[in-house]
TORPA-4810 file (N, C-alpha, C, O; in nm, 3 decimals):
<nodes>
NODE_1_2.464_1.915_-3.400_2.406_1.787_-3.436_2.256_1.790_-3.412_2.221_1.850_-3.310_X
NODE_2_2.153_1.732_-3.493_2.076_1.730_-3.519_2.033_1.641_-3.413_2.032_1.739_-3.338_X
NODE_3_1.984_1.514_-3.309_1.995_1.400_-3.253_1.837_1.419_-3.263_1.801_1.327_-3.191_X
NODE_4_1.707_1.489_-3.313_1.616_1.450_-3.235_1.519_1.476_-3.361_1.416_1.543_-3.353_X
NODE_5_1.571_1.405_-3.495_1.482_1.431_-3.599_1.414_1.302_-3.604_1.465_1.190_-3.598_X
NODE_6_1.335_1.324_-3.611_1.177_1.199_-3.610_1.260_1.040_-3.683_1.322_1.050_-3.789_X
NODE_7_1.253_0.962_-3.641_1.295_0.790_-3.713_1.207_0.711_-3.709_1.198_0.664_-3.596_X
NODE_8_1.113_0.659_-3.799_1.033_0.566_-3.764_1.075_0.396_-3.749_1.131_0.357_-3.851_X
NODE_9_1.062_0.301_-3.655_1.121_0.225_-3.606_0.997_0.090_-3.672_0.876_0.079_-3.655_X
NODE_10_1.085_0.016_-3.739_0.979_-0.110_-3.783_1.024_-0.230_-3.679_1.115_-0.235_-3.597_X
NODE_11_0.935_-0.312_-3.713_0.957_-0.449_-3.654_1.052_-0.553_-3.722_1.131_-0.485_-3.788_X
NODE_12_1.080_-0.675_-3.735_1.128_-0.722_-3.785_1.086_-0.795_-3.911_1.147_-0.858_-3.998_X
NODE_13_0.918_-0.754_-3.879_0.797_-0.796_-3.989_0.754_-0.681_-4.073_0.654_-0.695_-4.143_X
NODE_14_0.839_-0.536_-4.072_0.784_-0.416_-4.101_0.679_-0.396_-4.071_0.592_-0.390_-4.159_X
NODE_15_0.645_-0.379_-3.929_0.544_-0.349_-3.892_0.552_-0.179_-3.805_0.653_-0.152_-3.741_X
NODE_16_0.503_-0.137_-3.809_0.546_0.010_-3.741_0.550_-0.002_-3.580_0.449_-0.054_-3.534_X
NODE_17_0.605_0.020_-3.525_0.617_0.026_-3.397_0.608_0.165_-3.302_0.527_0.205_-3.218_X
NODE_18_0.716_0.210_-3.350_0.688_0.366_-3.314_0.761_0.505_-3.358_0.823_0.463_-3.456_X
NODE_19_0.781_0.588_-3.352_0.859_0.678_-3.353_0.972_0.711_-3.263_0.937_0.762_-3.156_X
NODE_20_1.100_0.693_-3.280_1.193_0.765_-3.243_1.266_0.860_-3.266_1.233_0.933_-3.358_X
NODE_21_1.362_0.884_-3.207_1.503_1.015_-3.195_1.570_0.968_-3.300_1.561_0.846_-3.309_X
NODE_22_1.641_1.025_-3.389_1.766_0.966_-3.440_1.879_0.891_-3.349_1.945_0.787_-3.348_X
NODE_23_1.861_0.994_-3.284_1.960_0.892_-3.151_1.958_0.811_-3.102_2.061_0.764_-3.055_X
NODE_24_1.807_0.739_-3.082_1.787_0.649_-3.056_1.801_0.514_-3.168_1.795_0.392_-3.151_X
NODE_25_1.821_0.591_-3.279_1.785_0.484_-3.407_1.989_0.475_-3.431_2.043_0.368_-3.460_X
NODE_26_2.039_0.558_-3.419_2.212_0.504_-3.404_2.244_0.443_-3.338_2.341_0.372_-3.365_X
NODE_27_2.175_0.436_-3.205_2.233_0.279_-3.087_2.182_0.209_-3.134_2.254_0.116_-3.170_X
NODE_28_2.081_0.199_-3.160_2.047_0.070_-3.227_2.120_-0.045_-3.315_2.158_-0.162_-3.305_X
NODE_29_2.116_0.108_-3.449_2.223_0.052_-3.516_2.367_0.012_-3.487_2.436_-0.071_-3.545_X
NODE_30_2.391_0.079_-3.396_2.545_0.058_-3.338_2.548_-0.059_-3.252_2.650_-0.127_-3.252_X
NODE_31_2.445_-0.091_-3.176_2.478_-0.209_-3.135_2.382_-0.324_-3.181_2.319_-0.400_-3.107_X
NODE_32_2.385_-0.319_-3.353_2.326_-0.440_-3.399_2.221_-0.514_-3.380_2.197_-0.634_-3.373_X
NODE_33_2.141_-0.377_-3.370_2.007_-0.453_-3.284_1.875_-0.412_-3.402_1.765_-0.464_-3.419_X
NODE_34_1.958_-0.272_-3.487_1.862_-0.274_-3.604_1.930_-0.235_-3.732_2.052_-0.229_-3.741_X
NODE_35_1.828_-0.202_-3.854_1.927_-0.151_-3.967_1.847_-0.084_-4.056_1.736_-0.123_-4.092_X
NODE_36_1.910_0.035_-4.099_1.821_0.107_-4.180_1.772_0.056_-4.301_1.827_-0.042_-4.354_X
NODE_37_1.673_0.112_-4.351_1.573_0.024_-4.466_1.609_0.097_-4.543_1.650_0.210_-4.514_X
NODE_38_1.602_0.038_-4.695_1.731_0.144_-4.789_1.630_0.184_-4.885_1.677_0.220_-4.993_X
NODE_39_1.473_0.188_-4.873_1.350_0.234_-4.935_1.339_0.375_-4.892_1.236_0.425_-4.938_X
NODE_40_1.389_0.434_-4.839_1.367_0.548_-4.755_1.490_0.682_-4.769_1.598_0.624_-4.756_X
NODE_41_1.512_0.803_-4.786_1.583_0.860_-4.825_1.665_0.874_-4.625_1.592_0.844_-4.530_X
NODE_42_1.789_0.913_-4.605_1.864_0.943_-4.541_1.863_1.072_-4.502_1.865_1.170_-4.576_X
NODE_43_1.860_1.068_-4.323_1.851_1.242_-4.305_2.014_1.253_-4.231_2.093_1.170_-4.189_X
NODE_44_2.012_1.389_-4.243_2.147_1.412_-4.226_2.129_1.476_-4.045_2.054_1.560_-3.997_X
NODE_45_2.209_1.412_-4.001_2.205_1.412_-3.872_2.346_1.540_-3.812_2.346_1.625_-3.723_X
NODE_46_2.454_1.493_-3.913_2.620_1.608_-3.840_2.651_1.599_-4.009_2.615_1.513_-4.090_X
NODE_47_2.739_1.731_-4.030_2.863_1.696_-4.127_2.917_1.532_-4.121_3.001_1.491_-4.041_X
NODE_48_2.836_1.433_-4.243_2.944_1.338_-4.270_2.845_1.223_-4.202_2.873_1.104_-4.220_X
NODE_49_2.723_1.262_-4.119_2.658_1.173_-4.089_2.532_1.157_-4.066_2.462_1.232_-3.998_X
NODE_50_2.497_1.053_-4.125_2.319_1.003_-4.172_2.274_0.897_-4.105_2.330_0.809_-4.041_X
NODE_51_2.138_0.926_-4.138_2.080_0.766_-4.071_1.940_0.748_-4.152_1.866_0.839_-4.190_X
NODE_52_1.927_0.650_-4.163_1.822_0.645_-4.273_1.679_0.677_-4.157_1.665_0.671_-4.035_X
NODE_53_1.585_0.715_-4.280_1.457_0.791_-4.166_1.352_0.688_-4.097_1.255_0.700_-4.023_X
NODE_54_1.415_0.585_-4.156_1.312_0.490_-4.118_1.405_0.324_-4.082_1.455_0.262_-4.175_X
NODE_55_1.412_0.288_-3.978_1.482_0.156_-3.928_1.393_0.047_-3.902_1.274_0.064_-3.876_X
NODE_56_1.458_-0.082_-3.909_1.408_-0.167_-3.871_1.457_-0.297_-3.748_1.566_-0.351_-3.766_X
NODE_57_1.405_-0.324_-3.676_1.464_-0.424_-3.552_1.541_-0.559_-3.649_1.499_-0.595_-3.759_X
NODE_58_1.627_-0.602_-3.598_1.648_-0.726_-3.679_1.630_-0.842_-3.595_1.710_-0.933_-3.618_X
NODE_59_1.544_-0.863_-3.504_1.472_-0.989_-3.463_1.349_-0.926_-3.401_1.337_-0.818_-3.343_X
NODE_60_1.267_-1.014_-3.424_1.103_-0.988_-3.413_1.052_-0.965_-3.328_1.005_-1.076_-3.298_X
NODE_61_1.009_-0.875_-3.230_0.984_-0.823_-3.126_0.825_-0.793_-3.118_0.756_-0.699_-3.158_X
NODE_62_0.798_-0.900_-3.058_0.650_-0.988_-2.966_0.595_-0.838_-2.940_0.680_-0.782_-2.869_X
NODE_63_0.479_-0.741_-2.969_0.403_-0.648_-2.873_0.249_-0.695_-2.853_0.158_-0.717_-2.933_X
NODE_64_0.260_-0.702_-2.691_0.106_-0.732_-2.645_0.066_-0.633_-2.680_0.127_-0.528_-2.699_X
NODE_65_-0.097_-0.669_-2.698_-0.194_-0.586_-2.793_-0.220_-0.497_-2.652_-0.265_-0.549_-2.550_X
NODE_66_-0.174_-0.318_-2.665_-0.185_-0.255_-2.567_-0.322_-0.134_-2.606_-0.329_-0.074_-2.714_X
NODE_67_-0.414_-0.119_-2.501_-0.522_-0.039_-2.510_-0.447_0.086_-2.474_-0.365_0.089_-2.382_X
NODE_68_-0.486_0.211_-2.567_-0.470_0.346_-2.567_-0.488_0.388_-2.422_-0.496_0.307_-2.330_X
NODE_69_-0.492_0.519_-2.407_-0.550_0.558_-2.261_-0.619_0.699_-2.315_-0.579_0.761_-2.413_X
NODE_70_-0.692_0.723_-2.260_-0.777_0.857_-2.318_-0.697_0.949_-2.237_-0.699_0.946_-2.114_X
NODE_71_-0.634_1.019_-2.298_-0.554_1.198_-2.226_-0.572_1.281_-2.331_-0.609_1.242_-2.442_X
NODE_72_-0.550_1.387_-2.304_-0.596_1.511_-2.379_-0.522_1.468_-2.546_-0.583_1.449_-2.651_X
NODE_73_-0.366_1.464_-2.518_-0.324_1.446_-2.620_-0.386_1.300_-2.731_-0.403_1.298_-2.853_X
NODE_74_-0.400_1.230_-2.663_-0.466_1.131_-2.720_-0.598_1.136_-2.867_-0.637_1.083_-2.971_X
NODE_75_-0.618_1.241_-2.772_-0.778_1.256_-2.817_-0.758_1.362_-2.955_-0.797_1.352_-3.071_X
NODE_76_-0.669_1.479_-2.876_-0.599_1.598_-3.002_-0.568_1.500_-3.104_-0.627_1.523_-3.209_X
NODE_77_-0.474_1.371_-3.108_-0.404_1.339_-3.169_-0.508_1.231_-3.306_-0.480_1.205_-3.423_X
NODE_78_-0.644_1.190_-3.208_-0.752_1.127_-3.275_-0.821_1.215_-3.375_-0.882_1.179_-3.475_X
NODE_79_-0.804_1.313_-3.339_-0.890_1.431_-3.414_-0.860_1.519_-3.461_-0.937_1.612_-3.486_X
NODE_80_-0.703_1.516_-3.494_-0.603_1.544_-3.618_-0.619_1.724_-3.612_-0.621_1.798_-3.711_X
NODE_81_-0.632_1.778_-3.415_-0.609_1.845_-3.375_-0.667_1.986_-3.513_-0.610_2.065_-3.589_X
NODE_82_-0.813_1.946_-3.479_-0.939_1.969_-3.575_-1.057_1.978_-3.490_-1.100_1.875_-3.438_X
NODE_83_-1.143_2.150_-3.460_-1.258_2.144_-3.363_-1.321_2.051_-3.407_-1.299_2.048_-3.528_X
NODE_84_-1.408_1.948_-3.370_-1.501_1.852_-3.414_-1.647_1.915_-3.432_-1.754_1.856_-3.447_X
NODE_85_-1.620_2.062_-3.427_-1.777_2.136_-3.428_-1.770_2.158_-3.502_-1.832_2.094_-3.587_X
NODE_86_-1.663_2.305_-3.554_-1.667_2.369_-3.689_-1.538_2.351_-3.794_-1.501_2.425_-3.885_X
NODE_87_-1.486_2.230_-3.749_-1.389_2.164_-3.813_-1.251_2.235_-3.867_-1.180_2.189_-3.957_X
NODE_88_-1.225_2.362_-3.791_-1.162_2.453_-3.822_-1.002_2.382_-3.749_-1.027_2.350_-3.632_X
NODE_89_-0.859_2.353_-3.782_-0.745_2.323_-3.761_-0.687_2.407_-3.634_-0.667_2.522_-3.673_X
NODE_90_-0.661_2.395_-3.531_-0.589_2.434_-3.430_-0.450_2.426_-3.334_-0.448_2.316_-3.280_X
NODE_91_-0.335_2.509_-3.296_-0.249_2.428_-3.228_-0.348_2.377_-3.113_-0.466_2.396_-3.082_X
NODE_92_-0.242_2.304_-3.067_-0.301_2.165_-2.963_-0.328_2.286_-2.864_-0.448_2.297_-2.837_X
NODE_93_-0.242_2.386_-2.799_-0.320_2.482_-2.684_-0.408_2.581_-2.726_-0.417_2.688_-2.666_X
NODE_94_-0.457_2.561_-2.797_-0.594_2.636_-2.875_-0.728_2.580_-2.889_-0.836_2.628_-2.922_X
NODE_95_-0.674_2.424_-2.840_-0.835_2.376_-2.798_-0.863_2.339_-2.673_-0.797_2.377_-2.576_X
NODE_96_-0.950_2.271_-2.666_-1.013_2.201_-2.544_-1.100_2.062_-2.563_-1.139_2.015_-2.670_X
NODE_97_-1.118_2.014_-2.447_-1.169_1.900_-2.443_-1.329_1.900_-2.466_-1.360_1.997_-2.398_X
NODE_98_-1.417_1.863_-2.505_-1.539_1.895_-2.482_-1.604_1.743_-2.480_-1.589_1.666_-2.575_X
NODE_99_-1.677_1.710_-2.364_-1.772_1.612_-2.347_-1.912_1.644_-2.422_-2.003_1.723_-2.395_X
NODE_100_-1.895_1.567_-2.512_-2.044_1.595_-2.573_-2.211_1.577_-2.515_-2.318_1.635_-2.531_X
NODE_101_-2.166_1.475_-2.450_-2.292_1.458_-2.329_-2.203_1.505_-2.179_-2.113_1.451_-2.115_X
NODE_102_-2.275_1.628_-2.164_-2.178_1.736_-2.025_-2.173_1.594_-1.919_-2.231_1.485_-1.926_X
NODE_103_-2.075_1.650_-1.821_-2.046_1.595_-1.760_-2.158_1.633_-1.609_-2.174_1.545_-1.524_X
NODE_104_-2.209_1.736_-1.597_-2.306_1.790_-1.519_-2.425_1.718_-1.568_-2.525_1.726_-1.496_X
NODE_105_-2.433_1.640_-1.692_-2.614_1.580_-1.690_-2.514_1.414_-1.696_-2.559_1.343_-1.786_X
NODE_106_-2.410_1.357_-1.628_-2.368_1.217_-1.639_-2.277_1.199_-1.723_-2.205_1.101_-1.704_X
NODE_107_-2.251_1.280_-1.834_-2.158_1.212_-1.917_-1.971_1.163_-1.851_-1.908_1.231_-1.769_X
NODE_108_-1.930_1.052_-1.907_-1.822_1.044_-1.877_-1.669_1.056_-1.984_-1.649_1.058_-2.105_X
NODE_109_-1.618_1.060_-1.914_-1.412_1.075_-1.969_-1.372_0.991_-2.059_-1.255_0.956_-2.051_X
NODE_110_-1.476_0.920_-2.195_-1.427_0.842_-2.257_-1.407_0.899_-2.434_-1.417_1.015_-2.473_X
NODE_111_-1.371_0.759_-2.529_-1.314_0.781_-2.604_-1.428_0.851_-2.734_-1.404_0.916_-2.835_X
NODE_112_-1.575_0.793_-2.665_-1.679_0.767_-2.771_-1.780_0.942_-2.722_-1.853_1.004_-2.799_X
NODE_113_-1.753_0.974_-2.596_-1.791_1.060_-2.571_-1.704_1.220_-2.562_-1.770_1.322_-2.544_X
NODE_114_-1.575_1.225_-2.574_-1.443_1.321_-2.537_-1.435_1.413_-2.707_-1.480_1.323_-2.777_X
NODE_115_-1.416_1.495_-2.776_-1.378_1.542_-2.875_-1.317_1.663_-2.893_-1.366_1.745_-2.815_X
NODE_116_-1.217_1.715_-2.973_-1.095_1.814_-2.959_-1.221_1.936_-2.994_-1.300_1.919_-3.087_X
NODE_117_-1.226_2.047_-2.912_-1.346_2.151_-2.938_-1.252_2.294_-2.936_-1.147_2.287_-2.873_X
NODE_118_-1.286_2.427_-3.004_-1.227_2.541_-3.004_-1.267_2.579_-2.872_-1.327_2.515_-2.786_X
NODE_119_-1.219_2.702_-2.873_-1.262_2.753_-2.715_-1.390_2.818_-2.784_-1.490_2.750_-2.761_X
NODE_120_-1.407_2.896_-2.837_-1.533_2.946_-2.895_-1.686_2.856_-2.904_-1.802_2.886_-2.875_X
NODE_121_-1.626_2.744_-2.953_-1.744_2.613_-2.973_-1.748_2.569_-2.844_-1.862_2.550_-2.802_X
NODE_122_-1.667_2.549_-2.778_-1.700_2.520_-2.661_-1.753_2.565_-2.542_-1.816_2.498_-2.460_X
NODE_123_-1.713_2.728_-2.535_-1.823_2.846_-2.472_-1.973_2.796_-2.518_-2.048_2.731_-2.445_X
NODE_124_-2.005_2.839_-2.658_-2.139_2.857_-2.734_-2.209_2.691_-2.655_-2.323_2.683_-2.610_X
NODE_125_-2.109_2.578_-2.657_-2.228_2.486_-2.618_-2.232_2.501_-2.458_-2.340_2.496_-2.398_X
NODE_126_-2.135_2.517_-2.406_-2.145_2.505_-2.252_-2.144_2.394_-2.197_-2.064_2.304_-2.224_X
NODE_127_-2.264_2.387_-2.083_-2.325_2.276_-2.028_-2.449_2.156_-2.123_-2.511_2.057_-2.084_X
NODE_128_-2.444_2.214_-2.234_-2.556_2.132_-2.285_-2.558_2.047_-2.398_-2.456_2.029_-2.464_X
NODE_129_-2.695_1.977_-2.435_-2.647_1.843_-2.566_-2.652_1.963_-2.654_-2.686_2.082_-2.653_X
NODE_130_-2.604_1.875_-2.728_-2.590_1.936_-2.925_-2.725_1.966_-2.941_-2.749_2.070_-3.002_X
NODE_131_-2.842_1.885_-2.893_-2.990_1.918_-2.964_-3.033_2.043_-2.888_-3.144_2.091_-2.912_X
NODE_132_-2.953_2.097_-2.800_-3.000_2.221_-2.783_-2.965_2.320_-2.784_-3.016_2.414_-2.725_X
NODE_133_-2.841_2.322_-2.872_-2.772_2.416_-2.937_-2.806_2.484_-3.058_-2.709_2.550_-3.096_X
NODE_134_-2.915_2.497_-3.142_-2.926_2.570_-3.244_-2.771_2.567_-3.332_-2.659_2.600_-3.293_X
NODE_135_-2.818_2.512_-3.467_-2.699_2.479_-3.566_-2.591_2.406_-3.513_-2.523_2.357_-3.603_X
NODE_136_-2.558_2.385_-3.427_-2.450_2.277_-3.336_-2.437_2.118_-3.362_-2.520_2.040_-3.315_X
NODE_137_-2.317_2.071_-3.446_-2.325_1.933_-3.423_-2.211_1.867_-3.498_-2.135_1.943_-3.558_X
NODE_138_-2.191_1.756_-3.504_-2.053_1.691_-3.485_-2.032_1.680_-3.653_-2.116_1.659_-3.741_X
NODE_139_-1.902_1.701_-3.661_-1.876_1.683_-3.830_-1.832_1.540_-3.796_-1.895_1.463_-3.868_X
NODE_140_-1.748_1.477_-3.714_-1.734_1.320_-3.709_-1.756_1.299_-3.552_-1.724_1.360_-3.450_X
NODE_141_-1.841_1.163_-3.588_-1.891_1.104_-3.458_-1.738_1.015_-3.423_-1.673_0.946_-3.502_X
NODE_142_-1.704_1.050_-3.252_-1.569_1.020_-3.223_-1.571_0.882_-3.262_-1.663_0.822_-3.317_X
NODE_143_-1.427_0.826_-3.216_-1.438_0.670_-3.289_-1.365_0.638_-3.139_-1.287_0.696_-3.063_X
NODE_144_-1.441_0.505_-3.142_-1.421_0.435_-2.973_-1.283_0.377_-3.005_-1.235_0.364_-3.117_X
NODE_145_-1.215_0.338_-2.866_-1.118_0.310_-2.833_-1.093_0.170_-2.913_-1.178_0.091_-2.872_X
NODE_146_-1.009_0.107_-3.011_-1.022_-0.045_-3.028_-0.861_-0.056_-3.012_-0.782_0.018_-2.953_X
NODE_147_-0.834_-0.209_-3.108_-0.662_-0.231_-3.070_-0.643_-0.163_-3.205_-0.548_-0.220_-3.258_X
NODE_148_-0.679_-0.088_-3.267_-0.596_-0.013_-3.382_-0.607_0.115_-3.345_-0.582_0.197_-3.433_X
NODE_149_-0.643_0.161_-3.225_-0.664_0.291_-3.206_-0.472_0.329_-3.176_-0.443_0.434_-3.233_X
NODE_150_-0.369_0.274_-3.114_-0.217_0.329_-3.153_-0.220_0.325_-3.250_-0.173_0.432_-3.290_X
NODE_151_-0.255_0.249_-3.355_-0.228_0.243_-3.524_-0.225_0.380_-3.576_-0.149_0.449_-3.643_X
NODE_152_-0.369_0.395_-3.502_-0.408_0.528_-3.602_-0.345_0.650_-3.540_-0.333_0.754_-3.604_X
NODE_153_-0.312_0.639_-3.433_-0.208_0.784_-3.367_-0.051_0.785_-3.427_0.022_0.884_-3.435_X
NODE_154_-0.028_0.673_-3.461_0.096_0.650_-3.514_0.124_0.687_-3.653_0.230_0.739_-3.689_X
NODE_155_-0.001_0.649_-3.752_-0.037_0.706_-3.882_-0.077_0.911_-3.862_-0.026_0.999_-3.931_X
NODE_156_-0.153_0.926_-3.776_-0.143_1.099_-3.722_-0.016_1.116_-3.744_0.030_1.138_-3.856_X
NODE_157_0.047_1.108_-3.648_0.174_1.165_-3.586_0.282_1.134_-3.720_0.390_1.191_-3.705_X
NODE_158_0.272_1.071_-3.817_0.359_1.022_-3.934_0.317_1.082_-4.075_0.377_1.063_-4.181_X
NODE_159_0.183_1.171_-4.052_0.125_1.215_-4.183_0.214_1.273_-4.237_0.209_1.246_-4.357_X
NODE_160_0.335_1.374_-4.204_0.389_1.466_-4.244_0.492_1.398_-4.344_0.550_1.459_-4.433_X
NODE_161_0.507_1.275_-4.318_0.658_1.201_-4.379_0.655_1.102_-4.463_0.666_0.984_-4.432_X
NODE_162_0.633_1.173_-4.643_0.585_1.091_-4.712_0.657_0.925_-4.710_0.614_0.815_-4.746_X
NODE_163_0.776_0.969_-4.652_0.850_0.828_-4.738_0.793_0.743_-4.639_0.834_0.627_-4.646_X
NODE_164_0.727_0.761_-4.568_0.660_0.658_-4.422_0.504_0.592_-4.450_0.424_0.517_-4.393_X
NODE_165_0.514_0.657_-4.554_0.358_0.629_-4.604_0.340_0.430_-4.638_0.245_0.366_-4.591_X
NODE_166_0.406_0.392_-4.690_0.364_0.220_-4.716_0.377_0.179_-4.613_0.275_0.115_-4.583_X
NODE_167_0.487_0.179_-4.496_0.482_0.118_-4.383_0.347_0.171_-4.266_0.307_0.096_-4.178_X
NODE_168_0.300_0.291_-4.286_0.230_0.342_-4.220_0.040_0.274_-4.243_-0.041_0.239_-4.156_X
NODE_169_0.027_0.276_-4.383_-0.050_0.280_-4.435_-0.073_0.117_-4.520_-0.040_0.111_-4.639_X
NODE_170_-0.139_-0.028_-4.442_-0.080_-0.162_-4.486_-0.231_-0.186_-4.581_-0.229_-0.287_-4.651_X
NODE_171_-0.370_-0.093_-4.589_-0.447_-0.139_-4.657_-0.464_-0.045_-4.788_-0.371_0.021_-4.836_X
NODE_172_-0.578_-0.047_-4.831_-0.554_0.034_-4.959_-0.569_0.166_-4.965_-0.650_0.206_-4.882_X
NODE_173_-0.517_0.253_-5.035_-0.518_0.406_-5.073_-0.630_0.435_-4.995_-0.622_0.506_-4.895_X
NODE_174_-0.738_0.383_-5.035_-0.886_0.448_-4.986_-0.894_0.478_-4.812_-0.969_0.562_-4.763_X
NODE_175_-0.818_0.407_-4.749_-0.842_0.398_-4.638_-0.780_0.520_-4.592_-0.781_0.536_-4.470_X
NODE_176_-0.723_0.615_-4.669_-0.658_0.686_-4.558_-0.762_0.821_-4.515_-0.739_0.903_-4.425_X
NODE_177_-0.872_0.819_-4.596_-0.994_0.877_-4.595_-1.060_0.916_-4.441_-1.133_1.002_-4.392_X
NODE_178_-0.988_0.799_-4.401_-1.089_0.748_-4.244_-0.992_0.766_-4.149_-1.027_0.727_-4.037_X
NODE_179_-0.841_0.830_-4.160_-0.797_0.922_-4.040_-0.845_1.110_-4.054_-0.834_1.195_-4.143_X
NODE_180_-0.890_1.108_-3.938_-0.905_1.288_-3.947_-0.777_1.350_-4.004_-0.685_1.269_-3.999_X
NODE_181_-0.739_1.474_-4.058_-0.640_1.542_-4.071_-0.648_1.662_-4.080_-0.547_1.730_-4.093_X
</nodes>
């Protein structure tokens, strides 16, 4: 049995909430708490049994507007796990963190200053700013922490799954321009 293929979980407003287990998306369903959305193709979980890839709560479930937290993955996951120097694609243990203003001249652990760096780019700058790096410098300036910053980790983490795309994605085509990938 399959139990741990990706389910994306809506609200009762189709609103995205988060990603789950399949397994988690059959209790659900089993105890009437959600129901699969029939826009969405069915993954096959055992011989004889499915669950649609995408569910929804069937009463409306209130989420306080929760601020991100800056952790490594966070940040990989902002920057679509992409050096922000030479924009080259990496697994997640193939990069590193790099403070763009070092942390040895003040810089701090945040969202506007933190960016996913190769190990290579990140040797070459070291301890120092970008302006004194010769050819060195940011293909995207990071994007600060706001209340759509889960939005947009949730849209990351969902790129792969077309049929997730309208629920994922509530403004127009153009916008999807403006997640890294």
């Amino acid at each position: 049995m399959n139990l741990h293929k990706p389910v994306l979980q809506l609200n009762a407003s189709y609103e995205p909430l988060r990603i789950i287990t399949a397994r988690r998306a059959i209790e659900l369903i089993v105890r009437n708490k959600a129901v699969g959305v029939d826009d969405v193709p069915m993954i096959r979980i055992a011989r004889g049994l499915q669950v649609s890839s995408a569910i929804r709560l069937r009463t409306y479930r209130h989420v306080p507007i929760r601020m991100q937290v800056v952790s490594r993955k966070n940040i990989l996951l902002r920057d679509g796990n992409r050096c922000m120097y030479c924009g080259n694609r990496f697994r997640a243990e193939e990069l590193t963190l790099d403070h763009i203003h070092p942390r040895s001249k003040g810089g701090k652990g945040t969202w506007e200053n933190l960016v996913a760096c190769c190990y290579r780019d990140n040797h070459r700058k070291g301890d120092r700013l970008l302006e004194e790096v010769e050819g060195m410098k940011l293909i995207h300036r990071p994007l600060p922490q706001t209340i759509h910053t889960p939005r947009q980790i949730l849209r990351t983490l969902g790129a792969e799954v077309n049929e997730w795309a309208k629920y994922l994605w509530h403004d127009s085509e153009g916008d999807r321009r403006y997640a890294f990938r």
